[in-house]
C-alpha angles and dihedrals in degrees: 000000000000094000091053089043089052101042088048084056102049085046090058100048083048087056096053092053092057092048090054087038103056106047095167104146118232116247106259107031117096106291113251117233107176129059116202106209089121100098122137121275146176111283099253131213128269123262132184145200137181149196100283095047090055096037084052097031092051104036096034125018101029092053092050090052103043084043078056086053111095104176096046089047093058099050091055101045080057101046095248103122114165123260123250106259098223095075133126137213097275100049085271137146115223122230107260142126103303091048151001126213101231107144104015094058102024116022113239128235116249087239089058089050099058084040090056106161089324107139093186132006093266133276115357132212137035091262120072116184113210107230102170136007141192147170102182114093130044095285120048118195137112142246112256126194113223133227078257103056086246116129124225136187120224130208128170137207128262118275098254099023103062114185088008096107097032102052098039081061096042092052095039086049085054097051099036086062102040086058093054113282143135100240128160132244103280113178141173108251132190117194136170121219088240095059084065131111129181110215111229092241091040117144135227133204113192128205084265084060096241127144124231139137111295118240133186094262086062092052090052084045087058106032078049088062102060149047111299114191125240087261103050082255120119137230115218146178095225088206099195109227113245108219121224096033115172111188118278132281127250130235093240131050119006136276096271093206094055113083089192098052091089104147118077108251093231085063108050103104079218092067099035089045088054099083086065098064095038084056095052087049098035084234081167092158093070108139135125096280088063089054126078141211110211122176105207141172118238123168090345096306124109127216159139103277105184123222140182115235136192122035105181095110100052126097108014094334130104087185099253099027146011117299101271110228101262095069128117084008097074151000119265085257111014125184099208103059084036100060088031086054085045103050091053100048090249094303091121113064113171122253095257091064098080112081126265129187131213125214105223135050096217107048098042126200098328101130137149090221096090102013115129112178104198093056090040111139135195125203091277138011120258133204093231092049097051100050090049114141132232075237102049086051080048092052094039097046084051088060091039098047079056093081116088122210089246082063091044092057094041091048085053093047084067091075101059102225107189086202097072083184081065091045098049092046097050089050088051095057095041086059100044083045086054088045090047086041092057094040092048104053103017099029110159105018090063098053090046081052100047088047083051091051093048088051090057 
């Protein structure tokens, strides 16, 4: 008796975490818009990842366990994927802190659009002091305090593709936010060597990786790295730090040390969605290193708020150089092309593999002509992404489809492109990808929608 009495216990209780964990909203009923999973908790400790966890975790040892997974590869051979869990009633995501509903459900100003989450208009003073520096990475810079107090971080373009990477970040910044993310203060900087202190404890990290005191010849090594402009001066991306960061968070599982992080990553229609709005901004470089875990206080209340981080490989960047062809057609290794290419002795190449050219310098190879969204494919695979829902890219090109072409161009103005032939061509493929984006996963209904708007 005690044994029945213990394991219906231990059902119920299961069964109460599945009810707190799946909050989906029946149909009917008023729709939810706020999602309280922003309750105090303990402060938690930091974690990291990097480029090579991601790169192994996502292309090896992910594919092999979700292969492993029969029940999920079932589903998915039948079509029958499972629905994300934070949904309402109407198909919709509540605000929380993994995402809040600005242009899908208000239309932004254009003026809110170019604001963005900017809480200044960048770096003040003609002083800059030179906290932090490094050349190892893709893309070398420093961290810089401010007349002000406030840190920065700054990262500069190419050598040969001024602007290219800074204003890719800036306009991807604008239009993450505007969909619904937690994004930092990303703005275009100028800034003149003179302008440039070393702090007397500030620290170094060479291409070995190793830490030591910065000198000046650190700072030339650096400035000589990237784009210089035709007056000395530089061009920048003034990225404002974001305090109490924790690590980032992961597109499968939950954060263990967050009690309010409930809802297995792989489920949140926010995070499978995701892979809809990267595609429309060729945001390819989406992994767990370019996410990031912040515990706030908000309305006296402390906890984890999630953001998405680095944009310099969105749009035609590959932060230190021009999107190579293969982006947004396949992962960095990816299994498919490279069993197609094996069975047939090398005959079949895939399509990306012929050479394109881009126009402009700086916008890169970010173009409609050959943009598929729904094989669409970001460096390395991802859990969420995988598991996405003819419902969650409904959900995601609705939100799409909201942004005018007045807010794509105003979202564009924001980085500064001197070439207004380039600014006017990248809005204009943003604006055919968002077209292709609505007609690929709403079809019909849109159109029906857009002849019911013109008859009123």
């Amino acid at each position: 008796m005690r044994a029945v009495t213990k394991s219906a216990l231990v059902i119920a209780a299961l069964l109460a975490l599945s009810a707190i964990a799946l909050p989906q909203q029946p149909p009917g009923e008023k729709p939810i818009w706020v999602d309280h999973d922003m309750k105090s908790i303990p402060e938690p400790k930091e974690h990291e990842t990097g480029f090579g966890y991601d790169f192994i975790n996502g292309t090896v040892f992910q594919q092999i366990k979700q292969a492993f997974d029969f029940p999920r590869t079932a589903r998915i051979i039948a079509g029958k994927r499972k629905e994300a869990y934070n949904v309402n009633s109407v198909g919709g995501v509540p605000d929380s802190s993994w995402f809040t509903n600005r242009n899908g459900r208000r239309p932004m100003s254009l003026e809110e659009i170019r604001r963005g989450p900017d809480e200044d208009a960048g770096p003040s003073g003609s002083v800059l002091t030179i906290t932090r520096g490094k050349t190892q990475g893709f893309t070398p810079g420093f961290w810089i305090k401010d007349s002000r107090g406030d840190t920065y971080i700054i990262k500069f373009d190419p050598p040969r593709y001024l602007e290219l990477a800074s204003a890719a970040e800036v306009i991807a910044t604008k239009l993450f936010y505007a969909i619904g993310y937690s994004v930092p203060q990303n703005t275009i900087f100028y800034l003149r060597p003179e302008q440039l202190q070393i702090a007397p404890d500030a620290k170094f990290t060479d291409k070995s990786g190793v830490k030591r005191r910065m000198t000046q010849a650190d700072l030339e090594a650096i400035l000589g790295m990237v784009a210089r402009r035709a007056d000395g001066s530089y061009r920048a991306v003034a990225s404002k730090l974001l305090q109490g960061t924790k690590g980032g968070f992961h597109f499968l599982g939950v954060r263990r040390d967050d009690p309010n992080d409930i809802i297995p990553h792989e489920h949140r229609r926010d995070l499978r969605a995701l892979r809809v709005f990267c595609a429309w901004l060729e945001h390819n470089d989406i992994r767990a290193a370019n996410t990031l875990d912040r515990y706030v206080s908000e309305n006296g209340r402390s906890f984890i708020r999630h953001y998405l981080i680095d944009f310099g490989s969105a749009l035609g960047s590959e932060t230190f150089f021009p999107n190579p062809p293969r982006v947004g057609h396949s992962h960095i290794v990816d299994w498919e092309d490279a069993g197609k290419v094996l069975l047939t002795a090398g005959i079949y190449q895939p399509s990306w593999t012929y050479g394109k050219k881009f126009r402009y310098p700086s916008v890169g190879l970010y173009s409609a002509e050959d943009f598929n969204p729904q094989q669409w494919k970001q460096n390395f695979p991802l859990v969420a992404f995988e598991n996405m829902t003819q419902a969650d890219a409904a959900w995601a090109a609705e939100i799409v489809g909201s942004f005018t072409d007045e807010q794509i161009r105003a979202a564009v103005e924001t980085g500064q492109l001197s070439d207004r032939d380039a600014a006017e061509y990248l809005a204009s493929q943003i604006i055919a990808r968002r077209d292709k984006i609505v007609q690929a996963y709403l079809g019909g209904r849109a159109q029906r929608q857009a002849a019911a708007a013109e008859r009123k």
